[in-house]
C-alpha positions as CSV (number, residue, x, y, z in Angstrom):
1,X,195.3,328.0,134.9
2,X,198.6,330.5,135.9
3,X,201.7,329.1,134.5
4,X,203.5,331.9,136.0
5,X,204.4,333.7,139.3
6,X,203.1,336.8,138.4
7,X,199.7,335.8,136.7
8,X,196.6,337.3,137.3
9,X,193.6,335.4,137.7
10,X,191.1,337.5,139.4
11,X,188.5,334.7,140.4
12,X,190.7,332.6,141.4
13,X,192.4,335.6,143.9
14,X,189.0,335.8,145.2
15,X,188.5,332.2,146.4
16,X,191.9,333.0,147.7
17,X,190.5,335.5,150.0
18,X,187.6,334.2,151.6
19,X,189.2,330.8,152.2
20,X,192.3,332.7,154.2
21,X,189.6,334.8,155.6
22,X,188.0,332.1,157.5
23,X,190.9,330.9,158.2
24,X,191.9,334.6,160.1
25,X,188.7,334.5,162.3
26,X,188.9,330.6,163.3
27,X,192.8,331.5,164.3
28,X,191.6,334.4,165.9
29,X,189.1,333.3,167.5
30,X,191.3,330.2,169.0
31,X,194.2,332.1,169.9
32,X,193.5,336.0,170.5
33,X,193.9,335.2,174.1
34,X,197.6,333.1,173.8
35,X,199.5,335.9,172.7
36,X,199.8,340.0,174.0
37,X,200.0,340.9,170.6
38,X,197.8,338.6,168.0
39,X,196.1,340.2,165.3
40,X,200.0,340.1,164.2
41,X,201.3,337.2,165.3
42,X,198.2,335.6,163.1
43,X,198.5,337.4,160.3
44,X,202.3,336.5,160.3
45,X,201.3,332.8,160.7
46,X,198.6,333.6,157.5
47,X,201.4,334.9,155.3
48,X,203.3,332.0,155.9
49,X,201.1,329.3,155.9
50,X,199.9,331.0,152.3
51,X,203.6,330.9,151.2
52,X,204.5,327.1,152.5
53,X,201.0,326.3,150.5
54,X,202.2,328.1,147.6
55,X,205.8,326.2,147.6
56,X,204.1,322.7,148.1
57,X,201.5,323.3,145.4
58,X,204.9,323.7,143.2
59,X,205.4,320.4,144.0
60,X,202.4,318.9,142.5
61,X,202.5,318.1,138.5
62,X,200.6,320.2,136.6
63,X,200.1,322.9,139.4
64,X,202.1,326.4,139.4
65,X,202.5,328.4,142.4
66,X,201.7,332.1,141.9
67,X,203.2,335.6,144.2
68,X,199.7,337.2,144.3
69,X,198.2,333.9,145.5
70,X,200.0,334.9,148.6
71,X,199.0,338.4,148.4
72,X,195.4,337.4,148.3
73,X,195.7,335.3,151.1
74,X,197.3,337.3,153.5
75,X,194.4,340.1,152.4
76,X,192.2,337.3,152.9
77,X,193.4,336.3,156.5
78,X,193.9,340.7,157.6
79,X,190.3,340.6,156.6
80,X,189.3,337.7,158.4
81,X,190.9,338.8,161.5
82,X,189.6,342.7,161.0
83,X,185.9,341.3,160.3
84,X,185.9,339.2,163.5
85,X,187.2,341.6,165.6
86,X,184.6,344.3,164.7
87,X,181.5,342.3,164.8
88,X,182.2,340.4,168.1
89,X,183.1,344.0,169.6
90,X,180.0,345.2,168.1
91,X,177.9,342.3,169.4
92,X,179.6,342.6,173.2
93,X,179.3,346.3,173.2
């Protein structure tokens, strides 16, 4: 486990990813129509739901936050939100 901001743990980063990229599509999916602009007002909301989750896990004994944690998930909800938008355009095309 990272005891560090700056550690790399390369599976870990990757469950990172997928869990903020389901995340991205059920936002986008639930709000693409509430705002004029919301592939980035999602991936705003992404970033900091990944940070405030990063700061609380700090919080919990024997877990350490880590920066590119937050990295993966905002890559994680950009691709969530990408992926979605490509495939339903495909499918209503």
């Amino acid at each position: 486990m990272p005891k560090s901001w700056f550690s790399l743990g390369w599976e870990d980063k990757i469950y990172h990813i997928i869990e903020y990229s389901l995340l991205g599509v059920l936002a986008y999916r639930s709000y693409y129509r509430s705002f004029k602009r919301p592939f980035l007002i999602i991936s705003i909301g992404g970033l900091c739901f990944g940070i405030f989750d990063e700061i609380y896990q700090s919080m919990i004994p024997g877990r350490f936050p880590n920066a590119f944690d937050v990295i993966a998930d905002a890559i994680g909800v950009i691709l969530g939100l990408k992926a979605y938008h490509f495939f339903n355009k495909k499918i209503n095309d």
